[in-house]
N, C-alpha and C positions, 0 to 999 in steps of 0.2 A: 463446595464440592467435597472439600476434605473431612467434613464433617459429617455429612451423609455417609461418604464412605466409614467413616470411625464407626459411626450408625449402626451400618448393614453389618460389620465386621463383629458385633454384639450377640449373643445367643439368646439376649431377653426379647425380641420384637419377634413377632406374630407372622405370619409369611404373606399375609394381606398388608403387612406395614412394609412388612420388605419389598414388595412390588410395588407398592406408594414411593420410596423413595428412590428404588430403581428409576422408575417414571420420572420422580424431581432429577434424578443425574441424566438421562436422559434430556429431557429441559433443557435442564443446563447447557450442555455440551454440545446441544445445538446453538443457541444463544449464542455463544462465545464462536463457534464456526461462521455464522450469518457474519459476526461481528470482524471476524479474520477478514474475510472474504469482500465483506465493504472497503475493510483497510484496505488490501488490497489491490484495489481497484485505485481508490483514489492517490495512492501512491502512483500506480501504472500511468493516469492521466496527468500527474505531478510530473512524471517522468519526461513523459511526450510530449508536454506543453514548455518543459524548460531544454527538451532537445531540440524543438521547434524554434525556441527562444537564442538559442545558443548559433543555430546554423544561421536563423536570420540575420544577427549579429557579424555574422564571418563573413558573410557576402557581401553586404554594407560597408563591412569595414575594407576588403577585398576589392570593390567596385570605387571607395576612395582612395586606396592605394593606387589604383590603375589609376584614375583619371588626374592621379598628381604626376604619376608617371609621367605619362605622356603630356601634361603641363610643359613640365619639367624637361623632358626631351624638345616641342618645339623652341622652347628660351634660349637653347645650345645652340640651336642651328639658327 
């Protein structure tokens, strides 16, 4: 991309070459957006799948704490 732009920033290219490589920065800069935008998706699902993973965990571990509790409470009495 940085090079294209050095490129265009030249007075020797023809105004037909300068729209050629408009068009390649162009290209590009979609590319890299598509490529953003995958990322961040599969982070968002990374996200939700390990917040998912985390809550399950707390309830689990939650629902053994209880049932020791009250273990624990009838051996008293």
């Amino acid at each position: 991309m940085e090079t294209i732009k050095s490129e265009l920033e030249t007075e020797k290219i023809t105004p037909h070459e300068r729209e050629i490589m408009t068009d390649k920065m162009i290209e590009v800069a979609d590319k890299i957006s598509a490529l953003d935008e995958r990322n961040k998706k599969w982070l968002g699902s990374i996200i939700k799948y390990s917040l998912s993973a985390v809550c399950v965990t707390l309830v689990v571990g939650a629902a053994i704490l209880g049932i020791n509790s009250i273990n624990n409470n009838k051996e008293d009495l």
